[in-house]
NUSEGU-578313 format. One record per residue (C-alpha): x, z, y; residue in one letter. Coordinates in steps of 0.5 Angstrom, whole numbers, plus 500, padded with zeros to 3 digits. Layout:
N
X, Z, Y, A;
...
***
This chain:
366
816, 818, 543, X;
816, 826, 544, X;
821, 830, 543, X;
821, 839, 544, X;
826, 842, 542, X;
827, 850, 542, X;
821, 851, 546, X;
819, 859, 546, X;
813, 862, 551, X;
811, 869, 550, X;
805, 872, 553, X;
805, 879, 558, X;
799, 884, 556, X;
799, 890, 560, X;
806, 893, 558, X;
807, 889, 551, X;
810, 882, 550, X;
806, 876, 546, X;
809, 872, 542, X;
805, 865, 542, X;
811, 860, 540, X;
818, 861, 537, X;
823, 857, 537, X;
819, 851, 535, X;
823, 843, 534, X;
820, 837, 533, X;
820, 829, 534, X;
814, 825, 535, X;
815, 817, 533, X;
812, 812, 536, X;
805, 811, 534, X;
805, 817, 530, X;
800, 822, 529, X;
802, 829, 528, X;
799, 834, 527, X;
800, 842, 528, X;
795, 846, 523, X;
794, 853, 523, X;
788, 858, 524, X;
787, 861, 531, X;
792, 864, 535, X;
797, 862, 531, X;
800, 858, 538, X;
798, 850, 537, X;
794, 851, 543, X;
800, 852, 547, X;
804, 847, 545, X;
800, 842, 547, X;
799, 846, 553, X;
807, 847, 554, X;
807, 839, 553, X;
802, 837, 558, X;
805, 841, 563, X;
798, 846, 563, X;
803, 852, 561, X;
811, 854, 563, X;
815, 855, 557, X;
820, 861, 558, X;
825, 857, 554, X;
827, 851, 551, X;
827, 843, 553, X;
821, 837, 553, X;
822, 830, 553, X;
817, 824, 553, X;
821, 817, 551, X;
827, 817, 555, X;
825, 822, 561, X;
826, 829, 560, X;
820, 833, 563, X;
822, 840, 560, X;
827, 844, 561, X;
829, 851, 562, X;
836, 850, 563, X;
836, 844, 567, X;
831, 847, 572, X;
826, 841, 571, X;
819, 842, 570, X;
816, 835, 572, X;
807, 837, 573, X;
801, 834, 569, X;
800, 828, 574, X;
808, 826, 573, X;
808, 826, 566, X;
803, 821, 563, X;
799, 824, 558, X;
792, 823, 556, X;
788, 829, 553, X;
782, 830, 550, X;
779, 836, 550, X;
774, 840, 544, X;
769, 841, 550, X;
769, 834, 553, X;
769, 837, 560, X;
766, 831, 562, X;
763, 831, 570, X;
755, 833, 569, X;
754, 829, 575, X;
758, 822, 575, X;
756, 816, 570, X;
760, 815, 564, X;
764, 809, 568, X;
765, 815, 574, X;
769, 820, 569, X;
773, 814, 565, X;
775, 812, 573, X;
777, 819, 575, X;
784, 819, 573, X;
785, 813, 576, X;
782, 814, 583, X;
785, 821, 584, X;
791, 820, 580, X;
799, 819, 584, X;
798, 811, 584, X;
794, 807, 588, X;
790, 802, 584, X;
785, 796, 586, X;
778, 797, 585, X;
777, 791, 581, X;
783, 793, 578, X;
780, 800, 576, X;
773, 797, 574, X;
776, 792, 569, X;
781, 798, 566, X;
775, 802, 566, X;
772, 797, 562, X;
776, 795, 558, X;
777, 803, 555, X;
769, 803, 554, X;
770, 797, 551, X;
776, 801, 545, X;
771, 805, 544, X;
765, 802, 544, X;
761, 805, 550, X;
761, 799, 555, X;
754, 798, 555, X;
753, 806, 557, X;
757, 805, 563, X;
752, 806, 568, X;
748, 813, 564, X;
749, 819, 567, X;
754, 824, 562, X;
749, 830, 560, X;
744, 823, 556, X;
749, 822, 551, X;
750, 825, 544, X;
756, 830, 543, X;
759, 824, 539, X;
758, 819, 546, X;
761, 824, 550, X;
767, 825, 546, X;
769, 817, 545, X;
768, 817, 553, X;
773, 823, 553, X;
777, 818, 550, X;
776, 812, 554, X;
778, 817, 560, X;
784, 820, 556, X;
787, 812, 555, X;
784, 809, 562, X;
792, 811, 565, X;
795, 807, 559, X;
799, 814, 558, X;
805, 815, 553, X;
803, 820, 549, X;
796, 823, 548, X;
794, 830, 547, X;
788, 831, 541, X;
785, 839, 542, X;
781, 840, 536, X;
777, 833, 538, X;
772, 832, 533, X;
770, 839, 532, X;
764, 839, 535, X;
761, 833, 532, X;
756, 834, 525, X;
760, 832, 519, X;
758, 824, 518, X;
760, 822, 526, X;
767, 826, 526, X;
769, 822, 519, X;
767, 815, 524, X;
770, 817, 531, X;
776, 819, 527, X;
777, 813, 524, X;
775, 809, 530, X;
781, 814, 533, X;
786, 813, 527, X;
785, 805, 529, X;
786, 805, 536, X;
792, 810, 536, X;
796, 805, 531, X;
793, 798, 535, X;
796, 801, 542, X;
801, 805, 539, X;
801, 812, 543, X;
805, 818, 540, X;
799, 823, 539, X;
800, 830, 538, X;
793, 833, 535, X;
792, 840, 535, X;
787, 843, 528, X;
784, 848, 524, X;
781, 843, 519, X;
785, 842, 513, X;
782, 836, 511, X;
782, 833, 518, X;
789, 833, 518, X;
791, 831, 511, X;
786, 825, 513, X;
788, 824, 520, X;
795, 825, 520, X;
803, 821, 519, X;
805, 828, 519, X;
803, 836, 519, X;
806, 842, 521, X;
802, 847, 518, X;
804, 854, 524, X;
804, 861, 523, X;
806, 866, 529, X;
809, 861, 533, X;
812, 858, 528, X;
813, 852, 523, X;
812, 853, 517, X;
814, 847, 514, X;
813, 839, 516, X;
812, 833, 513, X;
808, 828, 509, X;
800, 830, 508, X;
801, 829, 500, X;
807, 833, 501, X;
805, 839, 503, X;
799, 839, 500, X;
803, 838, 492, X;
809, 841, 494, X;
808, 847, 499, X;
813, 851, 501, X;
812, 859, 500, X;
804, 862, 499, X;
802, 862, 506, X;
801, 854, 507, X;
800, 853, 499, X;
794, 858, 501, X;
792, 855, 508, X;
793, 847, 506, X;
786, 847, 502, X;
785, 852, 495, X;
789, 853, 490, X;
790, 858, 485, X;
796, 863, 485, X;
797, 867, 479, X;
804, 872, 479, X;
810, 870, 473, X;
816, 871, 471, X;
821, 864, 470, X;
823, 866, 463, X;
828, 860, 462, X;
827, 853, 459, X;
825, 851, 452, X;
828, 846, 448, X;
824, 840, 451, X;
826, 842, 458, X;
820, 846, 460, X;
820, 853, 465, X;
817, 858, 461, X;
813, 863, 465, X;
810, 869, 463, X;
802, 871, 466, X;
799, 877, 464, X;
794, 873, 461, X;
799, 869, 457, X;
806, 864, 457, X;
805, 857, 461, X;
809, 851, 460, X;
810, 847, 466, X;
815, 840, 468, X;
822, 843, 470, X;
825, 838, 474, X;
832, 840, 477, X;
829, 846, 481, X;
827, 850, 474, X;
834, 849, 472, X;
837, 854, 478, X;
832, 860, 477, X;
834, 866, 473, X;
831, 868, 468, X;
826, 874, 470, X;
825, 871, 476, X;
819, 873, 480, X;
815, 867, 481, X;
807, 866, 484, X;
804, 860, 478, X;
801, 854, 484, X;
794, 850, 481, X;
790, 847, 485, X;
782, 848, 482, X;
780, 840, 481, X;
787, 840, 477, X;
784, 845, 471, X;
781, 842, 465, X;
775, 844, 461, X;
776, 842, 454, X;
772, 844, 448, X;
776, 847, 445, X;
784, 851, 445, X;
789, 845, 446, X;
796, 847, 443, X;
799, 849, 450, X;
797, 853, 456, X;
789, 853, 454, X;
786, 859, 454, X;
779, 862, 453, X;
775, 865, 459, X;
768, 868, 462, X;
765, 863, 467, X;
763, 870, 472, X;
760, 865, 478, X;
758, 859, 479, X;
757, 855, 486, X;
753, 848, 487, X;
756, 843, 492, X;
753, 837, 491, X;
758, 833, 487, X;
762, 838, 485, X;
761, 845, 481, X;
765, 850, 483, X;
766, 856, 479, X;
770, 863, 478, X;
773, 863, 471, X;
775, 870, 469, X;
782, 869, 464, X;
784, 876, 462, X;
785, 880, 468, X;
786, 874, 472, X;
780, 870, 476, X;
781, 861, 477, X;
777, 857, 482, X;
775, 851, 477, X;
772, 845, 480, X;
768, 840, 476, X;
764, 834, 477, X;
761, 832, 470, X;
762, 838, 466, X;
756, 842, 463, X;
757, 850, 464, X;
753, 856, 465, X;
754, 863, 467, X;
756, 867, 462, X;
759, 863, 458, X;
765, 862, 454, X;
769, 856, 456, X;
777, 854, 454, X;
781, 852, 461, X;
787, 848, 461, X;
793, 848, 466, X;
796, 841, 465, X;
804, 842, 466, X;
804, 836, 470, X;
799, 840, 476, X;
803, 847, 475, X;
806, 848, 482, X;
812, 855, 483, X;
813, 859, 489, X;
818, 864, 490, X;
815, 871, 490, X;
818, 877, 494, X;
819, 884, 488, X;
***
C-alpha cells in the first residue's frame, strides 16, 4: 500500500520559487493501479520521484505499507535502497555493456542484502520467466527491440520482489501495437503478484485502459480521482473534461426543468433538453453552464427528430481508418462528430442529434 499525504515540493530558479506539487493526498491499495495523468510539467514526475526517494519533499508524509519512509516533521527521509521500490524508466536505461541476465542481476548483486549466486540466477530467471525474456538471458542489452528492452526493465524492476512499483511513462517509446501487448502482459502481472503500482502518463487512452484509478493533475494538483469510467462520464470541471479525451463544449444557460423533469438549457444555436437527476434540481434559473458531448455520442439522422436535432453544414472531414471524423458547423457553434457507418460529404447538410442521455453540464465562470 502507499500512502502520501500533504506532500509539497517547489523548485528554485534564479530568484523565483516553482511550484511543482501542492498539497497532494492519496492512497494506493494493494494491487492497485493508479494512474497520475496530465500533460508535461504538471508535477507527476515529482511524485513518483518524491516517492522513490530521487527527489526530497518540502513538506509532507510518505508511508509504504506500515512503514513511514517520508516525513517532513518527523525527521524521516529513508534513501531509495531502503524503500523497496521498483521502477521503470521511459528510457529503459538499461547498461549497454552487460547481458539482459547481467542488468535483471544488478540490483540484486549491489543492493543492501547479501544474496547467494544461486539465489540471484534463480530469482533472475524466474523475473525473465514473467516476462517472457528467459531465452535471451545471455544476449547482449543494445540487440533487443525497444519492446525487449522494456519488458527486461521490468524483470530488473521486479527481480527484488519490491512493495511498490513505480511506472514513468513506460510504454511510451513503444509502436502502438506492442504497447497495447506489454501493457496487458504488465496489467496480468501486477494483479497476479499484487504489487501497489504508481503509473505515471500523458496518454489518456493508456490510462483509462490500464488504470483501477486515475488522477487527472494540473499545476501540481489533483484535479479529480476515481474510476477511469467515472471520469471519463462525469468530469468534474472543463479542465479534465477537456484533457480526459474529446469532448464537445457549448456554452448555456440552465433554464429550469419542464414538466417531464428535463433541465432546459439555452444554446446560441437552440434549447437543449437533457436527464436532470438530482443535480439539475439544485441549479438556479439562468445558471451559467458549459453543455458536455462527447463526439461518438452525436447522432446523424435523416431527418430533424422532435428534440435537440438541428441542422448543420459539414465544414471538415478526417479519415481514420474505422471512423470519420467530422467538423459540423451548427449555427455559430462547431461539433466534433465521429462515425463509423454514416455516408457524408463535405459541404452538406446533415441534421445532428445530442441524445439526452449523453448530455453532460459543467459549471461555468461568468
Amino acid at each position: 500500500m502507499i500512502s502520501i499525504n500533504a506532500l509539497e515540493k517547489s523548485y528554485r530558479d534564479g530568484d523565483r520559487t516553482i511550484p511543482a506539487v501542492r498539497n497532494v493526498s492519496f492512497e494506493v491499495g494493494r494491487g492497485e493501479i493508479y494512474t497520475l495523468l496530465g500533460p508535461s510539467g504538471c508535477g507527476k514526475t515529482t511524485i513518483v520521484r518524491c516517492l522513490a526517494g530521487l527527489e526530497t519533499p518540502d513538506a509532507g508524509e510518505i508511508r509504504i505499507g506500515e512503514r513511514q519512509v517520508f516525513s517532513k516533521m518527523g525527521g524521516i527521509d529513508l534513501p531509495p535502497m531502503r524503500r523497496n521500490v521498483g521502477m521503470v524508466f521511459q528510457s529503459y536505461a538499461l547498461w549497454p555493456h552487460m547481458t539482459v541476465f547481467e542488468n535483471v542481476a544488478f540490483p540484486m548483486r549491489f543492493g543492501p542484502e547479501k544474496i547467494s549466486r544461486s539465489a540471484v540466477k534463480s530469482r533472475v530467471m524466474a523475473a525473465l520467466e514473467m516476462v517472457q525474456m528467459q531465452d535471451f538471458a545471455d544476449r547482449p542489452a543494445p540487440m533487443l527491440s525497444g519492446g525487449q528492452q522494456q519488458r527486461v526493465s521490468l524483470a530488473r524492476a521486479l527481480v527484488y520482489e519490491p512493495d511498490v512499483l513505480l511506472l514513468d511513462e513506460p510504454l511510451s517509446n513503444l509502436d502502438a501495437r506492442l504497447r497495447v501487448q506489454t501493457r496487458s502482459l504488465l496489467r496480468s502481472l501486477i494483479k497476479r503478484l499484487q504489487i501497489s503500482t504508481l503509473c505515471v502518463t500523458h496518454d489518456q487512452e493508456e490510462a483509462l485502459a490500464f488504470s483501477d484509478r486515475i488522477a487527472v493533475i494540473r499545476n501540481g494538483r489533483i484535479l479529480q480521482s476515481g474510476p477511469p469510467k467515472a471520469i471519463y462520464e462525469e468530469p468534474s470541471n472543463i479542465d479534465v473534461a477537456n484533457f480526459l479525451g474529446e469532448m464537445n463544449f457549448f456554452p448555456a444557460t440552465a433554464e429550469g426543468v419542464d414538466e417531464e423533469g428535463r433541465l432546459r438549457l439555452s444554446t446560441r444555436f437552440g434549447t437543449l433538453l437533457m436527464d436532470s437527476g438530482s443535480r439539475a434540481h439544485q441549479l438556479e434559473n439562468s445558471t451559467p453552464v458549459w453543455v458536455t458531448i462527447r463526439p461518438h455520442h452525436v447522432a446523424v439522422r435523416s431527418r430533424a427528430a422532435n428534440t435537440n436535432c438541428f441542422a448543420g453544414q459539414v465544414s471538415a472531414i478526417e479519415f481514420l481508418g474505422s471512423r470519420k471524423r467530422c467538423a459540423i458547423t451548427i449555427g455559430p457553434e462547431t461539433c466534433t462528430i465521429e462515425l463509423s457507418d454514416a455516408s457524408v460529404d463535405e459541404g452538406s447538410t446533415i441534421f445532428t442529434e445530442f441524445p439526452e442521455q449523453h448530455l453532460g453540464i459543467i459549471l461555468r465562470d461568468t
